[in-house]
C-alpha positions, 0 to 999 in steps of 0.5 A, spaced: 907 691 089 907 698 088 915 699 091 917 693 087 919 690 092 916 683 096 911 684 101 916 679 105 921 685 104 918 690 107 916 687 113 923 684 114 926 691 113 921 693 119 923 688 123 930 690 122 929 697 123 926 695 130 932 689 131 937 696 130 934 700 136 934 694 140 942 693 138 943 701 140 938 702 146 937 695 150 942 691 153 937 685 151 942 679 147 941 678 139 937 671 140 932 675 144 933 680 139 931 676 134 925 673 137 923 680 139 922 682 132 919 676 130 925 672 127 929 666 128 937 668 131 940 665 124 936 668 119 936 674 123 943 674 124 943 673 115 939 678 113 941 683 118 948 682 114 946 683 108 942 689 110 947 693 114 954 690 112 956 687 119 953 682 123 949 684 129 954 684 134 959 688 130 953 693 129 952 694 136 959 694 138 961 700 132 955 704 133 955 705 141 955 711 143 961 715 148 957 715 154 956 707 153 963 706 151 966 710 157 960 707 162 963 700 160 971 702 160 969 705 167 966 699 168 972 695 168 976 699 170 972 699 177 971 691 176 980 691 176 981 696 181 984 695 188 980 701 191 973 702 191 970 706 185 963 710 186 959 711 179 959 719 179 954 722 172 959 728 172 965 723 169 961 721 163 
């Protein structure tokens, strides 16, 4: 242990590396992200809190970039709208 830390630590902190980028970058659910990084929904969702303060979930909603928070508001406007909406990339 030259770190002093656990093996088990430094590859749960790999792990929730990647389940980060995932968070940010994928639309993929935090089951599939726990999977994907290896481990089981409940552990992940336990350990991610204690390493970032917030559970996944939380974390993604807190940190999604401008584009993806204005993408999803005009999502939603367009979803409730009574006339039709065109996705145009010079709005974002």
């Amino acid at each position: 242990a030259l770190t002093g830390n656990s093996a088990s630590y430094f590859m749960n902190t790999i792990r929730l590396e990647k389940a980060r980028d995932l968070l940010l970058n994928t639309e993929l659910n935090v089951s599939e992200i726990a999977y994907e990084v290896g481990l089981e929904p409940n552990y992940f969702g336990r350990i991610f809190k204690d390493h970032y303060g917030m559970s996944p979930t939380d974390f993604r909603i807190a940190n999604w970039s401008d584009a993806t928070s204005n993408l999803l508001k005009y999502s939603l406007f367009c979803q409730f709208s009574p006339v039709p909406c065109n996705i145009n990339a010079s709005f974002f």
